[in-house]
LONU-88856 format. One record per residue (C-alpha): x negated, y negated, z negated. Coordinates in nm, 4 decimals, padded with zeros to 6 digits. Layout:
REC          X          Y          Z
REC          X          Y          Z
...
This chain:
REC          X          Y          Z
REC    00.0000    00.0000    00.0000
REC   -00.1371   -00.3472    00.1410
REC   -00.0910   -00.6305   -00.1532
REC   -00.2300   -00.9950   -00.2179
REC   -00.5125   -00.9293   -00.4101
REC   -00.7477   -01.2039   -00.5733
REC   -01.1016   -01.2049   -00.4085
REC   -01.3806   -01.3701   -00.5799
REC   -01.6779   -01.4659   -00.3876
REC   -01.9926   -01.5741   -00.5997
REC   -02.1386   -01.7672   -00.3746
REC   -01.9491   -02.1311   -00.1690
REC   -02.1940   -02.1579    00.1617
REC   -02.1487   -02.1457    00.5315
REC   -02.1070   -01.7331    00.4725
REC   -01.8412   -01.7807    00.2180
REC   -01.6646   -02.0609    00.4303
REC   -01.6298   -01.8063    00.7886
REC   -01.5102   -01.5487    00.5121
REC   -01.2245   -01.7870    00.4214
REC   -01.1622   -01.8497    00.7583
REC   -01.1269   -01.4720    00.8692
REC   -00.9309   -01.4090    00.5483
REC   -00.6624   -01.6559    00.6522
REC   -00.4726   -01.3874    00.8860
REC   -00.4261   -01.1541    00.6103
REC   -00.3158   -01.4292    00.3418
REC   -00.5843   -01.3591    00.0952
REC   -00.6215   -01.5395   -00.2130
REC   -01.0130   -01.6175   -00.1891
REC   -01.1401   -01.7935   -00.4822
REC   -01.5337   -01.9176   -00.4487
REC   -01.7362   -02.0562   -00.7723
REC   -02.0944   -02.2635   -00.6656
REC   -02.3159   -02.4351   -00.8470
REC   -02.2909   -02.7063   -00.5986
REC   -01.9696   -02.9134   -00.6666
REC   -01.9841   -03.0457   -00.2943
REC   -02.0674   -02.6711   -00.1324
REC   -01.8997   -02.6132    00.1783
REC   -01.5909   -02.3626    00.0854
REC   -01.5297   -02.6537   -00.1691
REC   -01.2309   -02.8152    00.0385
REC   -01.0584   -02.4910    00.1748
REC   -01.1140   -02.2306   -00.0964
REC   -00.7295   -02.1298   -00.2960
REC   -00.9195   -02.1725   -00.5968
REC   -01.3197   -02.3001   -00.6336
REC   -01.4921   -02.3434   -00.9520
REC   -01.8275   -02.5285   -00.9582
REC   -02.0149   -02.3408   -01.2132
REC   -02.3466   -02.1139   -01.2264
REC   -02.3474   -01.7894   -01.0511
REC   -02.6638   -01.6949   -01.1794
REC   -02.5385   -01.7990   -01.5749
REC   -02.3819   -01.4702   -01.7239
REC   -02.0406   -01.6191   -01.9262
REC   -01.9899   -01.8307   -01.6206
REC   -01.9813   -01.4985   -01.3943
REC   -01.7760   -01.2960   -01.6499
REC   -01.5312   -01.6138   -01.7081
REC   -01.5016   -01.6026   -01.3177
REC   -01.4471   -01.2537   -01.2411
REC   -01.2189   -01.1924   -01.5243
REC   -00.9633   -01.3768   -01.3132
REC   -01.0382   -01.1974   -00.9664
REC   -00.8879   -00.8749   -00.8907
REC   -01.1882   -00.8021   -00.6659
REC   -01.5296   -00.9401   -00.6890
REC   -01.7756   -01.0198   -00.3796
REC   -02.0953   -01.1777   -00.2665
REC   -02.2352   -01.4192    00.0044
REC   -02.5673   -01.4437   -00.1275
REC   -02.7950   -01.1765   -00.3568
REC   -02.8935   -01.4575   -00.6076
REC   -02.6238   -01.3576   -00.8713
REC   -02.6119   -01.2681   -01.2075
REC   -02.5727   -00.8593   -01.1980
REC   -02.6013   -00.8266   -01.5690
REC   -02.1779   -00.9779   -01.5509
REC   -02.1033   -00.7501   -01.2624
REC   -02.2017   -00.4839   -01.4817
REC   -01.9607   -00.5680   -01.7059
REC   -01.6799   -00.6902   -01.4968
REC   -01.7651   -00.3466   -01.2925
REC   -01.7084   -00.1167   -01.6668
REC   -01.3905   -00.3369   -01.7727
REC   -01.2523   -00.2207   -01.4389
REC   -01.3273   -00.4456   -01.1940
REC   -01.3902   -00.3780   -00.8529
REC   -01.7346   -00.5023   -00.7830
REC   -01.8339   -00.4835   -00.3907
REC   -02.1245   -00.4386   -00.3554
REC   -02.1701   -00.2338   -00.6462
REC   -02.4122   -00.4374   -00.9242
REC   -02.6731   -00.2038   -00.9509
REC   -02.7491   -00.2441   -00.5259
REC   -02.7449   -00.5607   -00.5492
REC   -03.0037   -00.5837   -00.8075
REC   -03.2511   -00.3545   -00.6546
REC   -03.2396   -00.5486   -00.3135
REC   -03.2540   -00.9062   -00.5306
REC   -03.6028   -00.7654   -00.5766
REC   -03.8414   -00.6679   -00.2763
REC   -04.0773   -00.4611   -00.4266
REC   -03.8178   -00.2433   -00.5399
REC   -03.6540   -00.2731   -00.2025
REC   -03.9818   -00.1494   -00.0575
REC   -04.0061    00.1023   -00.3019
REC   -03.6572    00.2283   -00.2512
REC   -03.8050    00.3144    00.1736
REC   -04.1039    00.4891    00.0313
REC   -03.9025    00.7214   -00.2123
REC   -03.6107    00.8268    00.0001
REC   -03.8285    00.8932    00.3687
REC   -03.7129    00.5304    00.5232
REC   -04.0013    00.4251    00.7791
REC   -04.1282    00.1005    00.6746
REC   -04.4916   -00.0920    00.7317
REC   -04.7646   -00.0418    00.4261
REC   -04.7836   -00.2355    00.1690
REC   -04.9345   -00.3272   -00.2240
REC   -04.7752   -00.4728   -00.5307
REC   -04.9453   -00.7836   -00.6647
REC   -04.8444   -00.9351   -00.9794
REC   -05.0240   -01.2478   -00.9478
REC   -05.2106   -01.4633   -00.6945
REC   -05.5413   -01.3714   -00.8353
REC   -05.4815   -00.9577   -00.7611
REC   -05.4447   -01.0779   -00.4062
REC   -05.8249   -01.0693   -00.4287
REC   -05.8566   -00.7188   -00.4841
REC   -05.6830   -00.6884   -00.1113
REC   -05.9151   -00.8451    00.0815
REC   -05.9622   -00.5139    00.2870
REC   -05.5597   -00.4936    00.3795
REC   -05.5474   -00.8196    00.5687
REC   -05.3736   -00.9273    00.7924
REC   -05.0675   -00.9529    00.5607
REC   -04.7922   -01.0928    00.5259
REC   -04.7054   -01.2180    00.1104
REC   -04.3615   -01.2361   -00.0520
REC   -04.2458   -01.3107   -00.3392
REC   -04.0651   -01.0703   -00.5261
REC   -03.7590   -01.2198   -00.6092
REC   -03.5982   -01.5323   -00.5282
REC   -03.7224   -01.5962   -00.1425
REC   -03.4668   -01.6338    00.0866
REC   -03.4328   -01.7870    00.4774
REC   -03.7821   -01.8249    00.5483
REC   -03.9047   -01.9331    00.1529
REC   -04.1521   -01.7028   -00.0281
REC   -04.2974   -01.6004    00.2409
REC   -04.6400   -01.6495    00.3638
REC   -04.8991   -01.5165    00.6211
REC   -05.2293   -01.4272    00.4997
REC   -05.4596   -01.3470    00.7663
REC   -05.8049   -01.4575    00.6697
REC   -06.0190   -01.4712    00.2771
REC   -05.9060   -01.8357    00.4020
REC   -05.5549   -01.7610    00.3440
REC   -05.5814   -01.6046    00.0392
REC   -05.5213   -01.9345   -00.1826
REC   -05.1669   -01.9318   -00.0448
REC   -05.0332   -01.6377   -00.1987
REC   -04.7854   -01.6801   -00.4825
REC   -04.8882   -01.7325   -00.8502
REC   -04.6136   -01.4464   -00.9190
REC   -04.4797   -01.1227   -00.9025
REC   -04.4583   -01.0269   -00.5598
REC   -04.6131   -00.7450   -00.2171
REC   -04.8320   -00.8040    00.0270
REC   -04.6909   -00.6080    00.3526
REC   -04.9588   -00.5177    00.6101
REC   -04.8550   -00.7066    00.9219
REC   -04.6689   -00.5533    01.1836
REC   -04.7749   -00.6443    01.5390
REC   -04.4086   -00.6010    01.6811
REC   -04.2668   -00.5966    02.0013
REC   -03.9100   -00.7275    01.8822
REC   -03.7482   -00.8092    01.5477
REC   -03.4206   -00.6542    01.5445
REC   -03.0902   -00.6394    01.3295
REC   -02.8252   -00.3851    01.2739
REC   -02.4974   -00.4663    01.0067
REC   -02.3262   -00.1887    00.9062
REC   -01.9895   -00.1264    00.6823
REC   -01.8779    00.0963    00.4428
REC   -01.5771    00.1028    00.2530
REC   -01.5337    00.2501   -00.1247
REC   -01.4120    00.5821    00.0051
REC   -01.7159    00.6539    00.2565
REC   -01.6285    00.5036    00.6270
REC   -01.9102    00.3678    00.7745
REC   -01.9555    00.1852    01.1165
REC   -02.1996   -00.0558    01.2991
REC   -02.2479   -00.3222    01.5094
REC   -02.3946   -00.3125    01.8142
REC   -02.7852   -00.3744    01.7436
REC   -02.9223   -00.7507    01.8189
REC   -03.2600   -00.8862    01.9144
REC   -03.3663   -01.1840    01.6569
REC   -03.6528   -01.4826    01.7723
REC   -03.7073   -01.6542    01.4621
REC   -03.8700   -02.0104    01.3795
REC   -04.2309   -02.0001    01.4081
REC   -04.2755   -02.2203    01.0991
REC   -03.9831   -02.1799    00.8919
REC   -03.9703   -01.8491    00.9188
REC   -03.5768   -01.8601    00.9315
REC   -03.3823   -01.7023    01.2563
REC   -03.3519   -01.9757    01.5568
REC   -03.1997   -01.7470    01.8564
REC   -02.9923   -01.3980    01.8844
REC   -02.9396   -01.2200    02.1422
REC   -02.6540   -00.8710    02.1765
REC   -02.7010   -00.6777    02.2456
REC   -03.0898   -00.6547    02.2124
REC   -03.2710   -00.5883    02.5251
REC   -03.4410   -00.1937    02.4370
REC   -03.4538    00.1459    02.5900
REC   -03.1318    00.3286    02.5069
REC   -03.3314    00.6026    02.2695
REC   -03.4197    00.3011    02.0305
REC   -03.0945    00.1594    02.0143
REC   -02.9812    00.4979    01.9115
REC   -03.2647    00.5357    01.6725
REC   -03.1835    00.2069    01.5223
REC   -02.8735    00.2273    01.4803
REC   -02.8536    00.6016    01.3129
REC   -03.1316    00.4684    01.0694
REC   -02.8677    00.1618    00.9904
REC   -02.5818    00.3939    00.9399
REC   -02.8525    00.6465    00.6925
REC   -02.9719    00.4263    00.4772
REC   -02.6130    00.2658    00.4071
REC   -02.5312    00.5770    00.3352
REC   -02.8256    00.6853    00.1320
REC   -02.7367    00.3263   -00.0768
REC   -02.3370    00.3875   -00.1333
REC   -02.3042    00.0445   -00.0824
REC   -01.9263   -00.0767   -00.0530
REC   -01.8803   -00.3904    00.1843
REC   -02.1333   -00.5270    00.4363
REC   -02.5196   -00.4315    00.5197
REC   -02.7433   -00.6442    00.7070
REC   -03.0518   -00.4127    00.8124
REC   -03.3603   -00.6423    00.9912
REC   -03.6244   -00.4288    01.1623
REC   -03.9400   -00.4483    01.3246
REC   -03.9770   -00.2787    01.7219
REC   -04.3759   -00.1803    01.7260
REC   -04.5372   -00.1976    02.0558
REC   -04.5507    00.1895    02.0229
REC   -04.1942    00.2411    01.9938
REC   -04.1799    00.2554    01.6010
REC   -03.8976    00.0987    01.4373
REC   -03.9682   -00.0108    01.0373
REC   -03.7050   -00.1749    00.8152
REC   -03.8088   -00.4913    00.7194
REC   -03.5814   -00.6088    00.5063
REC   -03.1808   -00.5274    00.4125
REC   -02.8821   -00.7800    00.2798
REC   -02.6352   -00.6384    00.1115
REC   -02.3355   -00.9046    00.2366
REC   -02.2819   -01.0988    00.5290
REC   -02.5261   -01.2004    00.7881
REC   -02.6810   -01.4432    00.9827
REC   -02.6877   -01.2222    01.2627
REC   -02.3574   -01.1040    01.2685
REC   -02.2473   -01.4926    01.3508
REC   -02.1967   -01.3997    01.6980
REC   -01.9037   -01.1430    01.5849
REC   -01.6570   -01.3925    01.5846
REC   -01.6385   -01.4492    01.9333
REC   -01.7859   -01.1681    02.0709
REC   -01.6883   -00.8494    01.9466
REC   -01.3184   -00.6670    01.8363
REC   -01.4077   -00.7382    01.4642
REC   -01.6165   -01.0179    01.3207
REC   -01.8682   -00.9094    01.0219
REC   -01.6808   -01.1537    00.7864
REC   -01.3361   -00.9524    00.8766
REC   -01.5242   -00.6586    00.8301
REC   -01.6547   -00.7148    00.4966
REC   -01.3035   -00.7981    00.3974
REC   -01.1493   -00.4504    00.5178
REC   -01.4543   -00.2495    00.3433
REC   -01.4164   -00.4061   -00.0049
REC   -01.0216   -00.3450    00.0445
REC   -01.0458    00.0135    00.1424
REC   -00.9346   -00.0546    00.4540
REC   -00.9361    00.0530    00.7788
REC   -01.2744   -00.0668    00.9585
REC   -01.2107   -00.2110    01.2557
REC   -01.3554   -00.1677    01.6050
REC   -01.6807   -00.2807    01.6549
REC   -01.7498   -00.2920    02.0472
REC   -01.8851   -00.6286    02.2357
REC   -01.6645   -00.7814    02.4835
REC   -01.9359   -00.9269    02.6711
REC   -02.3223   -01.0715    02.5894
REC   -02.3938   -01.2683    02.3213
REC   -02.6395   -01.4976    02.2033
REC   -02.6205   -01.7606    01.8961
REC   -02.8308   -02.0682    01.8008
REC   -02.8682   -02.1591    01.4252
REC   -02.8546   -02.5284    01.4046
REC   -03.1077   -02.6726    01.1615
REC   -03.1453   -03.0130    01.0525
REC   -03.3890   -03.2359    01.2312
REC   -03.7883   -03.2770    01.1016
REC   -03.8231   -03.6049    00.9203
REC   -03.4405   -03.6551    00.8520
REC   -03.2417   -03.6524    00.5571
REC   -02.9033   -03.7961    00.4686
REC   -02.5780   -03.8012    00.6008
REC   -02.5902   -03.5871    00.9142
REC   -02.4961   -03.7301    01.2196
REC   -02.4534   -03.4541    01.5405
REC   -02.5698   -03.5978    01.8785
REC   -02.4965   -03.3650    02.1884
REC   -02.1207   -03.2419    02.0605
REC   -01.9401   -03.3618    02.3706
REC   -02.1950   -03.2197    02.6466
REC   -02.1910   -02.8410    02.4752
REC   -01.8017   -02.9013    02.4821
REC   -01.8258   -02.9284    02.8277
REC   -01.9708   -02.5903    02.8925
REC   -01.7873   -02.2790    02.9550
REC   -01.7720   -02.0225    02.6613
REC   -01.9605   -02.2618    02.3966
REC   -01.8572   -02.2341    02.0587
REC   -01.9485   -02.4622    01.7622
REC   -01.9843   -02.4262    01.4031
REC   -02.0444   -02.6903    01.1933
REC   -02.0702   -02.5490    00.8010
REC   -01.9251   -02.9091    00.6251
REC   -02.2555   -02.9656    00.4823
REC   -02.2153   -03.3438    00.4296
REC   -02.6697   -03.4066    00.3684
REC   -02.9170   -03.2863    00.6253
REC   -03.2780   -03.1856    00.5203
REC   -03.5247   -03.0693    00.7519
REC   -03.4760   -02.7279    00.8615
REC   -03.1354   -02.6695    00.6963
REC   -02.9340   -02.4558    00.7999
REC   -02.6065   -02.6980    00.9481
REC   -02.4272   -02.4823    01.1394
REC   -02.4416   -02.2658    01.4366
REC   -02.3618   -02.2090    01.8210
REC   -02.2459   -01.8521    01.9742
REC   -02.2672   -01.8271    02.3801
REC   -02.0690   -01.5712    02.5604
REC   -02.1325   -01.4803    02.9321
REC   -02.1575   -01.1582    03.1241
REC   -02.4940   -01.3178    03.2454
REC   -02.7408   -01.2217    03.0049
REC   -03.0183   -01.4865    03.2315
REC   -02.7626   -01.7503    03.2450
REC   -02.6977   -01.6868    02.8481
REC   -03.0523   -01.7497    02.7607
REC   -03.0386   -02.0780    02.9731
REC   -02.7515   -02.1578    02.7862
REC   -02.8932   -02.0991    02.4506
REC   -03.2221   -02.3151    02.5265
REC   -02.9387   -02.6125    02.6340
REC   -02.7929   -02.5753    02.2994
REC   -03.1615   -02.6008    02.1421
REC   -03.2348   -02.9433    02.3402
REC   -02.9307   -03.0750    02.3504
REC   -02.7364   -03.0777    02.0005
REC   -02.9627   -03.2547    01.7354
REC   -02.8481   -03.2916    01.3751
REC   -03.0309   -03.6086    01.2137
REC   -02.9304   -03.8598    00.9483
């Protein structure tokens, strides 16, 4: 039986905001609390509490008035799930996942135990143990907990590079000379359904380290979509996980494919969903933590999807230049996330192109790049 239940969603950005939006056709009550008083569900949210999601009493006060509790970003307080999850609360995803992938090492870990290919790698608990690694380089340095789009991360490639490694927990990961960075979002649902997305090719920022263009479906050899794909579906399934995985891997040169890194909620590249496939992720995530039915997953035609980022060297009130030409164009789609301030490199909103044309869709996408420019 199908009833109006109360979601909360810990967590009031751009993810939470398309959730509300998708949630509209089946009249869900989707209540958001954010620390930021001004965060972009804010104004369309049936209920949103500014409050700390990390702060346990403000989680437990929260979720004791949900029927359901949810996620758009890992940085939560798991301790109150726990609870909420043993007074008999549904928490999706379950507390305990979501604290093992808050935490890259034991992410990493988590690959090595259960058989799941991924590159090499060390723990380091400080910057000075990087020192001991000298021999491992080239690496790549993350902090253990806490990075997210494109932060805590840093290259270290030289005895040069060494002095930028973090002062704090954290694992150096041997680089990976890739071909392609790819991304697979899977769903399961409480009772065990699982399906996927169709895998997507990801070019990211070459300083922020943050996703600029995606492209579905990615551009590989049928065998290593397969392979991809099946490793998706395994390790959701190995996890349990209720509700939405985001699985980013690495395409070696030899044909390899290596999780990266997983997120256990809605996606940045799943964006493209909306227009471009049966089901969009944030629907998706809806009818796994429901028990639902999930629904189809198939592309109706090539995608690709810009992230919009605010402009180097400007912050304030944005102000988008370029609107009116990309309205112009055939099969352009904009997303603006209500984010009222722009800061370099934000993350403002996003464009999904849709054409049977996969050339002409990569013109497209470098238009969108040059042309629509968020500055204050």
């Amino acid at each position: 039986m199908y009833k109006n239940l109360k979601i909360g969603v810990l967590g009031g950005g751009q993810l939470g905001r398309m959730m509300i939006q998708s949630s509209l056709d089946f009249n869900l009550d989707i209540r958001i609390m954010d620390p930021d008083p001004a965060a972009p569900c804010q104004q369309i949210a049936s209920k949103f509490v500014a409050g700390s999601i990390t702060e346990k009493e403000s989680v437990l006060s929260f979720g004791r008035e949900c029927d359901i509790i949810t996620i758009e970003i890992e940085n939560v307080n798991t301790e109150a799930l726990k609870i909420l999850a043993a007074e008999g609360k549904k928490v999706y995803p379950q507390p305990e996942i979501i604290e093992m992938i808050q935490d890259k090492s034991r992410q990493k870990l988590f690959y090595q135990e259960h058989g799941f290919p991924t590159s090499e790698f060390v723990l380091t608990k400080d910057r000075a143990e990087l020192d001991q690694h000298v021999s491992f380089l080239p690496a790549v340095h993350k902090l253990a907990r806490e990075g997210y789009d494109g932060r805590g991360v840093q290259k270290i490639f030289s005895i040069e590079d060494l002095q930028k490694g973090f002062d704090a927990p954290g694992l150096l990961e041997k680089f990976v000379d890739f071909e392609k960075e790819i991304a697979v979002i899977t769903a399961r649902t409480p009772s065990g359904k699982v399906t996927s997305f169709p895998v997507v090719e990801l070019a990211f920022h070459p300083e922020k380290n943050l996703v600029e263009y995606l492209f579905s479906p990615a551009d590989l050899p049928s065998h290593i979509v397969e392979k991809a794909s099946k490793l998706a579906v395994d390790l959701t399934e190995k996890l349990g996980i209720a509700g939405l995985l985001a699985v980013e891997m690495f395409v070696t040169k030899s044909g390899e494919i290596l999780i990266n890194e997983i997120a256990p909620r809605p996606h940045n590249s799943g964006h493209h969903t909306i227009e471009a496939n049966a089901t969009s992720q944030f629907e998706q995530h809806l009818r796994a933590i429901l028990d639902l039915p999930l629904g189809d997953t198939k592309a109706y035609a090539s995608a690709a999807m810009v992230n919009l980022l605010g402009e180097d060297g400007y912050t304030g009130d944005a102000i988008y230049q370029g609107v009116e030409e990309l309205l112009a164009l055939e099969d352009v789609h904009i997303h603006l996330y209500g984010k009222k301030i722009t800061k370099p490199f934000r993350k403002m909103g996003h464009v999904t192109l849709v054409d049977q044309d996969v050339n002409r869709l990569k013109q497209k996408a470098e238009m969108v790049k040059q042309t629509l420019k968020i500055i204050a």
